[in-house]
N, CA, C and O atoms as a printed pandas DataFrame, in Angstrom:
     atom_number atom_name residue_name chain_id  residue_number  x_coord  y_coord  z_coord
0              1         N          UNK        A               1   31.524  -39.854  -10.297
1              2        CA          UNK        A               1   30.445  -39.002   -9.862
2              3         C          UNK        A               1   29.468  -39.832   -9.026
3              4         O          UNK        A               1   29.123  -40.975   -9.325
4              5         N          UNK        A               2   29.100  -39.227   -8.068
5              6        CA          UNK        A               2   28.316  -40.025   -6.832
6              7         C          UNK        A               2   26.660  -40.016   -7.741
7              8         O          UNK        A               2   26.299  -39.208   -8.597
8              9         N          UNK        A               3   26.037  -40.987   -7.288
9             10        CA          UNK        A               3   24.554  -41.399   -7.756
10            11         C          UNK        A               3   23.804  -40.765   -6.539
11            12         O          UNK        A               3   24.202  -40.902   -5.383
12            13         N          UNK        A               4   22.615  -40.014   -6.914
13            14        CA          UNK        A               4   21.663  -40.043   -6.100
14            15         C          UNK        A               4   20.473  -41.222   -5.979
15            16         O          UNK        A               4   19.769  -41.803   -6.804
16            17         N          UNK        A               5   20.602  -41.265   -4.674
17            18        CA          UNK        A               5   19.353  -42.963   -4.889
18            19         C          UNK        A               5   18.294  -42.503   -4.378
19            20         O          UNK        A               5   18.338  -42.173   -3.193
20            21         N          UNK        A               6   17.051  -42.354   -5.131
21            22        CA          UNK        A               6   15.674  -42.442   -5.097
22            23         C          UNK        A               6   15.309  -43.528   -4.130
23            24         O          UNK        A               6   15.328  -44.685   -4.550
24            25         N          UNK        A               7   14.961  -43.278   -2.814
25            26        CA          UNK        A               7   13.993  -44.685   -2.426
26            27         C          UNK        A               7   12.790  -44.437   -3.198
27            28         O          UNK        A               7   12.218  -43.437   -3.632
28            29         N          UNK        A               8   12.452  -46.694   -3.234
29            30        CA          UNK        A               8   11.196  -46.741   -3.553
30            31         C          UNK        A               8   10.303  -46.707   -2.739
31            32         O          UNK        A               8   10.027  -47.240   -1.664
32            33         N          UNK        A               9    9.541  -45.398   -3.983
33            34        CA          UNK        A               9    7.866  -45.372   -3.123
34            35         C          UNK        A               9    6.777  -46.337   -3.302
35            36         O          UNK        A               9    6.380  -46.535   -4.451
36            37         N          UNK        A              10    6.257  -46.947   -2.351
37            38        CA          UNK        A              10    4.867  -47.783   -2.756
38            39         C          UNK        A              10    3.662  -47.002   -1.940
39            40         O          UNK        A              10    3.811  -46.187   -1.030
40            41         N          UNK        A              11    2.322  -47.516   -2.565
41            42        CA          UNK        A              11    0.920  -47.431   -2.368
42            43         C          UNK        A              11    0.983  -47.255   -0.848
43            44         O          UNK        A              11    0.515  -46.210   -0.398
44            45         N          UNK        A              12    1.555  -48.237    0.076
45            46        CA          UNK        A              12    1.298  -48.034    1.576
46            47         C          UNK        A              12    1.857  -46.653    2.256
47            48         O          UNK        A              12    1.384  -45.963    3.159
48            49         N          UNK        A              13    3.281  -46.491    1.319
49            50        CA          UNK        A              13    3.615  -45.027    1.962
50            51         C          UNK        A              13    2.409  -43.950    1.787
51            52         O          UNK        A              13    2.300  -43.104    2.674
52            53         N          UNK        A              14    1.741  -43.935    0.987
53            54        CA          UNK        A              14    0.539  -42.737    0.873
54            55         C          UNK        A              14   -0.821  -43.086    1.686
55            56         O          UNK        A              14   -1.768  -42.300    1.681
56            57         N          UNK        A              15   -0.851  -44.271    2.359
57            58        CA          UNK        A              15   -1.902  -44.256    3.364
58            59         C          UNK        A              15   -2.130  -44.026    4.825
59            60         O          UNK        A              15   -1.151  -43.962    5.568
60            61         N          UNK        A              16   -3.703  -43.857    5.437
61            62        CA          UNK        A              16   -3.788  -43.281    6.583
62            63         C          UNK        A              16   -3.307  -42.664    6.920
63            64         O          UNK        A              16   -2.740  -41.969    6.076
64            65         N          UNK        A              17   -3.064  -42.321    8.322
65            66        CA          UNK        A              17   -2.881  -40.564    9.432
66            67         C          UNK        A              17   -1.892  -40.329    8.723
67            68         O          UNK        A              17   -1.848  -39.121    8.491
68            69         N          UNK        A              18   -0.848  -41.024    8.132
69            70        CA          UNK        A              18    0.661  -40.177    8.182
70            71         C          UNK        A              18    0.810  -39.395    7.037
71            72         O          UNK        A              18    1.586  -38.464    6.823
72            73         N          UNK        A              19   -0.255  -40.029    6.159
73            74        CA          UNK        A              19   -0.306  -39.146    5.011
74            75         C          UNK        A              19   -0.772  -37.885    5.193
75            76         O          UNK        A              19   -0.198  -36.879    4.776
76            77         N          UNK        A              20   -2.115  -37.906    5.992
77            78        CA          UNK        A              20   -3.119  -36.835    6.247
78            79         C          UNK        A              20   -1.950  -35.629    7.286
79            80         O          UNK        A              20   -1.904  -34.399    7.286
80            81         N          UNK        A              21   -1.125  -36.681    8.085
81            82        CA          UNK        A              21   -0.642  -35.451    9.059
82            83         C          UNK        A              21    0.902  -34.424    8.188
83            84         O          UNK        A              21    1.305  -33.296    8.475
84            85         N          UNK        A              22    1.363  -35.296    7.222
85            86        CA          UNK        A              22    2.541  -34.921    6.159
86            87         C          UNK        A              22    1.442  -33.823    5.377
87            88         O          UNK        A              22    1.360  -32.681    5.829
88            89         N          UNK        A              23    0.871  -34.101    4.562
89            90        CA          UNK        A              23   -0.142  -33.309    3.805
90            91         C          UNK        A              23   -1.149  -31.889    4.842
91            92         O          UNK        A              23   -1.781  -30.951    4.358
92            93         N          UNK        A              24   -1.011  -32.133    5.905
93            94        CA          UNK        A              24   -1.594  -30.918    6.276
94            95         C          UNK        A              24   -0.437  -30.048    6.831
95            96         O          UNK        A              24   -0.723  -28.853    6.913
96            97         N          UNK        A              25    1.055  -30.466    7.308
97            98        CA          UNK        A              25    1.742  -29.591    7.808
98            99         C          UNK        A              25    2.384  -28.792    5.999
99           100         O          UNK        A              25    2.682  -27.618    5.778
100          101         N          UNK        A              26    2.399  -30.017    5.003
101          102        CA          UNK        A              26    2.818  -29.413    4.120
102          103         C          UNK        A              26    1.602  -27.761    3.696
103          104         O          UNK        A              26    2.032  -26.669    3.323
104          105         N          UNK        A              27    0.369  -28.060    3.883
105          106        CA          UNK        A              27   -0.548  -27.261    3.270
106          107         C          UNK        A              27   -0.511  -26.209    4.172
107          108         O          UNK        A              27   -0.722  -25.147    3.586
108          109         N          UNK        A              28   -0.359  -26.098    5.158
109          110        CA          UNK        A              28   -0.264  -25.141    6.219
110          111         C          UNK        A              28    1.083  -24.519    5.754
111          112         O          UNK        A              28    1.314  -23.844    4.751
112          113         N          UNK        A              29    1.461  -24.707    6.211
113          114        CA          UNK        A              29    3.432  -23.938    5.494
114          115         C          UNK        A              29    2.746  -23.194    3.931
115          116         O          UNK        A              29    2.854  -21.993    3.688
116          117         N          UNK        A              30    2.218  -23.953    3.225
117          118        CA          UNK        A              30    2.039  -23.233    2.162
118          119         C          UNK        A              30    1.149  -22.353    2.348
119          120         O          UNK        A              30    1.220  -21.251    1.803
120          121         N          UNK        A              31    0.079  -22.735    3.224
121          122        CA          UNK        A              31   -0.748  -21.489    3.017
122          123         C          UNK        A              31   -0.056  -20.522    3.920
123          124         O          UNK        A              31   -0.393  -19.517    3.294
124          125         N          UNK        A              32    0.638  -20.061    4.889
125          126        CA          UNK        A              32    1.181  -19.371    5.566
126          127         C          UNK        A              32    2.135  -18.413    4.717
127          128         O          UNK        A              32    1.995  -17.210    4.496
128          129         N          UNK        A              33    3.187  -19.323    4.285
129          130        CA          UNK        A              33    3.796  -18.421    3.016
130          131         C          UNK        A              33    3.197  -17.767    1.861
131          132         O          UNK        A              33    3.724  -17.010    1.045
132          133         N          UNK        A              34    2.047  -18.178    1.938
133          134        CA          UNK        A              34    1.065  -17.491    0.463
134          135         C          UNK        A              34    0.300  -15.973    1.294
135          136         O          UNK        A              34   -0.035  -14.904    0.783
136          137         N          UNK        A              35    0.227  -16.408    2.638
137          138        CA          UNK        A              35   -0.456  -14.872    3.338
138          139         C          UNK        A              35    0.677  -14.311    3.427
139          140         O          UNK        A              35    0.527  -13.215    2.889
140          141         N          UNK        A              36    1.872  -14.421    3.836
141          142        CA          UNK        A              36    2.798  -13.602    3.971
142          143         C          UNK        A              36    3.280  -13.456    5.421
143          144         O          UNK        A              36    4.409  -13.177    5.825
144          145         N          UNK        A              37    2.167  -13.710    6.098
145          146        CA          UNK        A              37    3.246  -14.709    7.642
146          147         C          UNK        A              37    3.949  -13.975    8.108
147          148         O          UNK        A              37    3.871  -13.120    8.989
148          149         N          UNK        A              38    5.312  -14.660    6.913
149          150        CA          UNK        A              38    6.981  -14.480    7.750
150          151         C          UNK        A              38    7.165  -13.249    7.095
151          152         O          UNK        A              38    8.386  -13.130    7.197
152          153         N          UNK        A              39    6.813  -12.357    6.554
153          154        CA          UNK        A              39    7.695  -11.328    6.000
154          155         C          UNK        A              39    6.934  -10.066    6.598
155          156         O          UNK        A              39    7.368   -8.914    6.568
156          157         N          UNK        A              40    5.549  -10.540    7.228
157          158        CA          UNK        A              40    4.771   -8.824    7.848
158          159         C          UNK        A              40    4.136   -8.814    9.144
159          160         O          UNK        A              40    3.045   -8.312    9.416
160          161         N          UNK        A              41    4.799   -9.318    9.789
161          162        CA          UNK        A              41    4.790   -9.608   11.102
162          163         C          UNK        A              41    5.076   -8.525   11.658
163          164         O          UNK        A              41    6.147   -7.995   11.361
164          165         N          UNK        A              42    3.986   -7.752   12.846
165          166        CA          UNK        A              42    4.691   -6.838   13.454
166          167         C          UNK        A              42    5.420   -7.695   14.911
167          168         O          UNK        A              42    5.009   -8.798   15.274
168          169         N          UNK        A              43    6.842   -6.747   15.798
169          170        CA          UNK        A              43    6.571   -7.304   16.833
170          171         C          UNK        A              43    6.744   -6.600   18.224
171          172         O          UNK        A              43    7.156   -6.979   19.320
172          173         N          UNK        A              44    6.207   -5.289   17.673
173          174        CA          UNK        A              44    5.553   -4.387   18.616
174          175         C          UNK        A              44    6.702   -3.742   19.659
175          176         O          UNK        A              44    6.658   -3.684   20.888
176          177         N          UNK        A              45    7.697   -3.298   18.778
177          178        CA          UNK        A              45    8.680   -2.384   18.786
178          179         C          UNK        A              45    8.653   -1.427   18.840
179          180         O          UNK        A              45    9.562   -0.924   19.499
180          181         N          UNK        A              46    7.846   -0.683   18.345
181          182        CA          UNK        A              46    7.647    0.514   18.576
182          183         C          UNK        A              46    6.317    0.810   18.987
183          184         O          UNK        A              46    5.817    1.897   18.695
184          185         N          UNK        A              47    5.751    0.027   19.577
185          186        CA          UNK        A              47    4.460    0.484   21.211
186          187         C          UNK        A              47    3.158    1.118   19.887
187          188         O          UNK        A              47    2.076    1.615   20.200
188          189         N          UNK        A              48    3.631    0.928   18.501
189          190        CA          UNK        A              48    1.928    1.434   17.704
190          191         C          UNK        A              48    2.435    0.370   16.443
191          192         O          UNK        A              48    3.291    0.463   15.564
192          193         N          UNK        A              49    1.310   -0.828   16.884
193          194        CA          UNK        A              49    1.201   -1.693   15.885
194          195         C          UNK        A              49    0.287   -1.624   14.708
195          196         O          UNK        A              49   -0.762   -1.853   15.310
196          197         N          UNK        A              50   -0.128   -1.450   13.262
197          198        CA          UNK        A              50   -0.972   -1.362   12.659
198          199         C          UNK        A              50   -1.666   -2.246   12.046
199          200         O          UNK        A              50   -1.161   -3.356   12.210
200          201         N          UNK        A              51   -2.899   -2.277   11.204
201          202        CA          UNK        A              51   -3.121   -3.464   10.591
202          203         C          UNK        A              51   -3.683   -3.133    9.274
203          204         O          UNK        A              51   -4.557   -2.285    9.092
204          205         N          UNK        A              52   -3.050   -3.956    8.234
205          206        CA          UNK        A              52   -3.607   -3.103    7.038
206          207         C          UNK        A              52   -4.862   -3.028    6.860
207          208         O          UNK        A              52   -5.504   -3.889    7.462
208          209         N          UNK        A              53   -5.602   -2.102    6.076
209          210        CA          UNK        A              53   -7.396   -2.114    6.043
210          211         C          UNK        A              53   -7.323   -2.373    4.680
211          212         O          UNK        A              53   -8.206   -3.179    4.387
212          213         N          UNK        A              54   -6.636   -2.033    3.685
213          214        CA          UNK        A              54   -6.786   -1.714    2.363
214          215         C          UNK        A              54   -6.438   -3.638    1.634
215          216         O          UNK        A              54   -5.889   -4.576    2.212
216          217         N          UNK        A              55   -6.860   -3.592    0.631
217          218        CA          UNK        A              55   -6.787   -4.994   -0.158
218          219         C          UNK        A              55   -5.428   -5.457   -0.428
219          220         O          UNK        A              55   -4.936   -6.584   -0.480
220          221         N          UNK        A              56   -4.652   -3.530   -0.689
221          222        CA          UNK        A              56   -3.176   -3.961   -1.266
222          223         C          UNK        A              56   -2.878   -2.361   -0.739
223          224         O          UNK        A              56   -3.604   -1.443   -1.119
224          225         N          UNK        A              57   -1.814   -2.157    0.110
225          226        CA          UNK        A              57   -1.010   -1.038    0.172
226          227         C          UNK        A              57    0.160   -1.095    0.107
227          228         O          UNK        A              57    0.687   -2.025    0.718
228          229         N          UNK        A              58    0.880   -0.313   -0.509
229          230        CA          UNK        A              58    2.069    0.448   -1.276
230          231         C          UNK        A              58    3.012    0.658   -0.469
231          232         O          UNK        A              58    2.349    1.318    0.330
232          233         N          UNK        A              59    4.123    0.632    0.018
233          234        CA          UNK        A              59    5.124    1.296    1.198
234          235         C          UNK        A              59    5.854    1.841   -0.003
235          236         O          UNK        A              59    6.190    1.307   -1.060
236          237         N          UNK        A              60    6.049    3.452    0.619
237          238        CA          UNK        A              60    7.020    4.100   -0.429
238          239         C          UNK        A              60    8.198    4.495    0.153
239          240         O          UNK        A              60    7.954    4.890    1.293
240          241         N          UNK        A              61    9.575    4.580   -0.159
241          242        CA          UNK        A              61   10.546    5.679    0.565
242          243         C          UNK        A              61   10.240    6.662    1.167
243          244         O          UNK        A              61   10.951    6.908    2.141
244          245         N          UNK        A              62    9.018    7.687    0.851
245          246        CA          UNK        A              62    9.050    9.605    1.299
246          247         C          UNK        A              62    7.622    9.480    1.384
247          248         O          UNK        A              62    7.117    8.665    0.612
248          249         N          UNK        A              63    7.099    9.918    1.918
249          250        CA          UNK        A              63    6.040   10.595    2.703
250          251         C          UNK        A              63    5.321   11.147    1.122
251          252         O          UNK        A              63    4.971   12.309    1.328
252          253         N          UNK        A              64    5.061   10.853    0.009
253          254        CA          UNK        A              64    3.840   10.926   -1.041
254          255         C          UNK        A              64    4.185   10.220   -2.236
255          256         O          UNK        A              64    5.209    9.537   -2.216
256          257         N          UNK        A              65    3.592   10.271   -3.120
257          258        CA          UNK        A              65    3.458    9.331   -4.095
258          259         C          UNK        A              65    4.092    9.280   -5.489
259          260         O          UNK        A              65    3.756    8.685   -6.513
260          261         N          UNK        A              66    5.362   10.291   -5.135
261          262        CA          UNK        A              66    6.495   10.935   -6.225
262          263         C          UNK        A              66    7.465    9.788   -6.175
263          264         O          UNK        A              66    8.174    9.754   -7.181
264          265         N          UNK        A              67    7.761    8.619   -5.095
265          266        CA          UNK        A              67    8.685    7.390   -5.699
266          267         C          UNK        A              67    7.683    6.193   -5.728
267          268         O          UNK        A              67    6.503    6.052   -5.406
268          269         N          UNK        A              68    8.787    5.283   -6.319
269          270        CA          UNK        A              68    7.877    3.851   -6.571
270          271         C          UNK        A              68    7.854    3.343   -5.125
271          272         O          UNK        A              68    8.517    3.832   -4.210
272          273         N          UNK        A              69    7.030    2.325   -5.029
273          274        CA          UNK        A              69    6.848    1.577   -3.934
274          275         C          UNK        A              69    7.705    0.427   -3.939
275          276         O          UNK        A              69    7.830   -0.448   -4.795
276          277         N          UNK        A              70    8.391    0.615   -2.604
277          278        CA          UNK        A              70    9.550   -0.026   -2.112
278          279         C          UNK        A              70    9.071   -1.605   -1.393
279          280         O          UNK        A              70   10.004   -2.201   -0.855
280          281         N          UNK        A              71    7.891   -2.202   -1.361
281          282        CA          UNK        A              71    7.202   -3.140   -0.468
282          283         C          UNK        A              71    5.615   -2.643   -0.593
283          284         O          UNK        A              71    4.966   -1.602   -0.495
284          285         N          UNK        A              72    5.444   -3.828   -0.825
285          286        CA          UNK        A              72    3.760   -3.683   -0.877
286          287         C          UNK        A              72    2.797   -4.861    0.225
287          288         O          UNK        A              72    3.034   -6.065    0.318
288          289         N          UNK        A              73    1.713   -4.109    0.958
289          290        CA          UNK        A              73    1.848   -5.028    2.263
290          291         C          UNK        A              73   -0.086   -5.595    1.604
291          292         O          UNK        A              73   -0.845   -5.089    0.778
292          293         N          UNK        A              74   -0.174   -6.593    2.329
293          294        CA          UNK        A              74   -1.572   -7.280    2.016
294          295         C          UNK        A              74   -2.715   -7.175    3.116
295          296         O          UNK        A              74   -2.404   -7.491    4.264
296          297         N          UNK        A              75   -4.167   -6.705    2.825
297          298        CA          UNK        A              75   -5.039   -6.345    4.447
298          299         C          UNK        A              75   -4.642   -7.744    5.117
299          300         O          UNK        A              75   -4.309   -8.766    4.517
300          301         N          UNK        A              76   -4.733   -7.589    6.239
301          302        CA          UNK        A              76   -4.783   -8.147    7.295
302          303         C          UNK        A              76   -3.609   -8.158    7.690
303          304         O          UNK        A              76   -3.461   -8.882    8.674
304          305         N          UNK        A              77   -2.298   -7.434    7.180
305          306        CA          UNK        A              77   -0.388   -7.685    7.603
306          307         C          UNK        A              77   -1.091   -6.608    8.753
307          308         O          UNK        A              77   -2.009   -5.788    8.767
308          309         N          UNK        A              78    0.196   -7.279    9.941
309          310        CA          UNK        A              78    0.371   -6.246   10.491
310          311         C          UNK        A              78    1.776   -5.622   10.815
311          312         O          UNK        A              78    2.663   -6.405   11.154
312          313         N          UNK        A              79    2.021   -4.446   10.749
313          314        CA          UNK        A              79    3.246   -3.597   10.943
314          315         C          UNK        A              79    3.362   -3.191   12.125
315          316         O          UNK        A              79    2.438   -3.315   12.928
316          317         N          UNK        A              80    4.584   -2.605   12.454
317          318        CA          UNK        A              80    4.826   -1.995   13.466
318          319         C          UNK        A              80    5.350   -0.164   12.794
319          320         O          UNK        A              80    6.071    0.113   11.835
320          321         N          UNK        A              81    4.774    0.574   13.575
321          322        CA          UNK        A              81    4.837    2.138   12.468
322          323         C          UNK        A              81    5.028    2.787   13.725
323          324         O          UNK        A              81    4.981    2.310   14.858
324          325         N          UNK        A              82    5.343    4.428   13.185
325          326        CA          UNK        A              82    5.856    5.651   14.210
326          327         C          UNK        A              82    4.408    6.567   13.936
327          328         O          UNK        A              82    3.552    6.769   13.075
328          329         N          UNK        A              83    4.816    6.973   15.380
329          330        CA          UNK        A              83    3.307    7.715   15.360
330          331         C          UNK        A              83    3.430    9.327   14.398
331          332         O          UNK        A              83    2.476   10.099   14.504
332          333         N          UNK        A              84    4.262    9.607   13.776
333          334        CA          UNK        A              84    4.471   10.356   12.704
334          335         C          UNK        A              84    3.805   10.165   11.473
335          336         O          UNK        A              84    3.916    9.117   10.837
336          337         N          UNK        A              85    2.892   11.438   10.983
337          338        CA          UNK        A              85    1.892   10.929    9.871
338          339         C          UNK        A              85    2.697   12.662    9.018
339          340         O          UNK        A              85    2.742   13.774    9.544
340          341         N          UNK        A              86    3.018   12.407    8.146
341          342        CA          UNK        A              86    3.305   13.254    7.160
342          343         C          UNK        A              86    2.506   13.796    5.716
343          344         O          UNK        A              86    2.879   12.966    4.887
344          345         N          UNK        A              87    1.794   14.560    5.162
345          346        CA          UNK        A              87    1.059   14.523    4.138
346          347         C          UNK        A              87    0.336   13.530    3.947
347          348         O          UNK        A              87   -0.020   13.371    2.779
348          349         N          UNK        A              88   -0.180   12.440    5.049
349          350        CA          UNK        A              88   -1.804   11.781    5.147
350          351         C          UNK        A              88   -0.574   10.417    4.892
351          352         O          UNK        A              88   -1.073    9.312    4.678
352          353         N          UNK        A              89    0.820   10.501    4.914
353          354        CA          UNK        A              89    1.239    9.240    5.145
354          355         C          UNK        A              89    2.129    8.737    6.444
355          356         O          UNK        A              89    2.998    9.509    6.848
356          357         N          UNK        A              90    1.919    7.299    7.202
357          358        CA          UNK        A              90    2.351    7.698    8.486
358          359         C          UNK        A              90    3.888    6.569    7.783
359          360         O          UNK        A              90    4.021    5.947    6.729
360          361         N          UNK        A              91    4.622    6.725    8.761
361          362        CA          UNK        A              91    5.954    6.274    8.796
362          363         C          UNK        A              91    5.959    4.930    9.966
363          364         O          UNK        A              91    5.546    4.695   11.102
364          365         N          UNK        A              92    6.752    4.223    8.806
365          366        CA          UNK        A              92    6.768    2.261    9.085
366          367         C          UNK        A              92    8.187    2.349   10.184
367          368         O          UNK        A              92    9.087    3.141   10.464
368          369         N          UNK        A              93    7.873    1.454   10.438
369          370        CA          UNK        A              93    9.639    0.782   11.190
370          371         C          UNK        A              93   10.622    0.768   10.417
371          372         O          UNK        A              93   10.479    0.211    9.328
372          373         N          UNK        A              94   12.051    1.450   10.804
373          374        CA          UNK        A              94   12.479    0.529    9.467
374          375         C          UNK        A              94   13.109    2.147    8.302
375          376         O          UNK        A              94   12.443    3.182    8.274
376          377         N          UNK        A              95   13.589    2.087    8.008
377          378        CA          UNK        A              95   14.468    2.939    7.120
378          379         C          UNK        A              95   13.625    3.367    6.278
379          380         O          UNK        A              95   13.245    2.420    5.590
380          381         N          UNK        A              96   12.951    4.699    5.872
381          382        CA          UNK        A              96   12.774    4.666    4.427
382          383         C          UNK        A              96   11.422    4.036    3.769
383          384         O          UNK        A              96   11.347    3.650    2.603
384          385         N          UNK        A              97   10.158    3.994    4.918
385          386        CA          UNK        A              97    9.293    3.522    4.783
386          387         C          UNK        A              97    7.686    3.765    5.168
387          388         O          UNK        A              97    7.107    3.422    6.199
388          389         N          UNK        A              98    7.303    4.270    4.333
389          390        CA          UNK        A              98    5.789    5.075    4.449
390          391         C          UNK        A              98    4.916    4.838    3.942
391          392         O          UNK        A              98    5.018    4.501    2.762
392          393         N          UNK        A              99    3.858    4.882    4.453
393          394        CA          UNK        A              99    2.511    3.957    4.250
394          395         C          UNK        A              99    1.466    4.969    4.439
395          396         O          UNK        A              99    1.525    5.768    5.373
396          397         N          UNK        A             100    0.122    4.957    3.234
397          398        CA          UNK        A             100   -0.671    5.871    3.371
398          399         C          UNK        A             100   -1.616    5.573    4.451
399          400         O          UNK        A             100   -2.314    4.560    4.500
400          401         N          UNK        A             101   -1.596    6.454    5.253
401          402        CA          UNK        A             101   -2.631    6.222    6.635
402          403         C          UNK        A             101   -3.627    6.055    6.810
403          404         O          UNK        A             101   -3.967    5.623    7.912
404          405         N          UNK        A             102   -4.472    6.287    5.919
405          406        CA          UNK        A             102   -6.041    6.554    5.772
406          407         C          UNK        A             102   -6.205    4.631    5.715
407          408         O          UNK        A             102   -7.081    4.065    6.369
408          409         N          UNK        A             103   -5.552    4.130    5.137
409          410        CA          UNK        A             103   -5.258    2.669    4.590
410          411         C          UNK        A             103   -4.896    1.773    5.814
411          412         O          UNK        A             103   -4.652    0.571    5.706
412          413         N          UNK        A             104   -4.886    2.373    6.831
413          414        CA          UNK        A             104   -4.186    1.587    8.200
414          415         C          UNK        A             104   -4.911    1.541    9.728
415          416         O          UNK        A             104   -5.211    2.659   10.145
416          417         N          UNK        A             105   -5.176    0.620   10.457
417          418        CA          UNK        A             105   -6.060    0.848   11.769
418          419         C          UNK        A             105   -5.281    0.415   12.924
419          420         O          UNK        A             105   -4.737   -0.662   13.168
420          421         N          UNK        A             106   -5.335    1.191   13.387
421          422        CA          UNK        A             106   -4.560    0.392   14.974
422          423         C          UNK        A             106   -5.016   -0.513   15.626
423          424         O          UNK        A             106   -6.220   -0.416   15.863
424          425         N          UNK        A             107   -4.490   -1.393   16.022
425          426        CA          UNK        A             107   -4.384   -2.884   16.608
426          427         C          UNK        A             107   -5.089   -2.230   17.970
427          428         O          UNK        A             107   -4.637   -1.292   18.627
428          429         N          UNK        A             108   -5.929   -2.740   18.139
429          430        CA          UNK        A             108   -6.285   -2.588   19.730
430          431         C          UNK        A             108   -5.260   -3.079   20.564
431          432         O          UNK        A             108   -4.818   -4.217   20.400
432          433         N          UNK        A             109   -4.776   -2.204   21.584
433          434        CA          UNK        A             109   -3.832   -1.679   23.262
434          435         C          UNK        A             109   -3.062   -1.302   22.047
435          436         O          UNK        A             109   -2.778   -2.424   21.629
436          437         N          UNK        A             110   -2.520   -0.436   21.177
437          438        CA          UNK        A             110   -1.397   -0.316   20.841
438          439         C          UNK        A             110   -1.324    1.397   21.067
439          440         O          UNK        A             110   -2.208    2.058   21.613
440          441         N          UNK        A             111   -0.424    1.772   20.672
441          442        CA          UNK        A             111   -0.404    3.436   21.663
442          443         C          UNK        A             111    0.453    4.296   19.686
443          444         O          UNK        A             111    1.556    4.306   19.139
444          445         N          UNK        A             112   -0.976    4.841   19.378
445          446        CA          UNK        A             112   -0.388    4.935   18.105
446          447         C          UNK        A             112   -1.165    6.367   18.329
447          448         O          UNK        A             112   -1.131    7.231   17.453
């Protein structure tokens, strides 16, 4: 069975810029993945981009509040949605995905 070899770390590897510049790309990546970044990105596919207003909104399958929520988006995500608003919910990109509207603002130039 093959060994994994640990290099040794010393005191100098953790000093000056290289530390500071390792430690901020690491903290950045993390904080990026903690907003959610990569997963609510609109990219303006369908010509009406939104932006969430609400603290925490719900994406459900159907147009009201009779299934569970399929994705839940965080204020400041932004989506890309159809200008179709059904029972006060408008419809996301994307299969099967509806978001209460009152909860959502359009991105300035977007054609929603």
């Amino acid at each position: 069975m093959a060994k994994i070899k640990v290099p040794n770390l010393e005191a100098s590897t953790f000093k000056g810029w290289t530390f500071v510049l390792v430690a901020g790309v690491v903290l950045a990546l993390l904080a990026l993945l903690d907003r959610g970044t990569f997963g609510a990105t609109a990219t303006g596919s369908t010509g009406c981009v939104m932006t969430v207003a609400a603290a925490q909104l719900n994406v459900r399958p159907t147009p009201g509040t009779e299934s569970a929520p399929v994705d839940t988006l965080k204020q400041g995500d932004q989506v890309d949605a159809q200008r179709v608003v059904t029972n006060g919910f408008r419809q996301l990109a994307g299969t099967g995905r509806w978001a209460l509207d009152q909860s959502l603002v359009p991105r300035a130039g977007s054609s929603c």
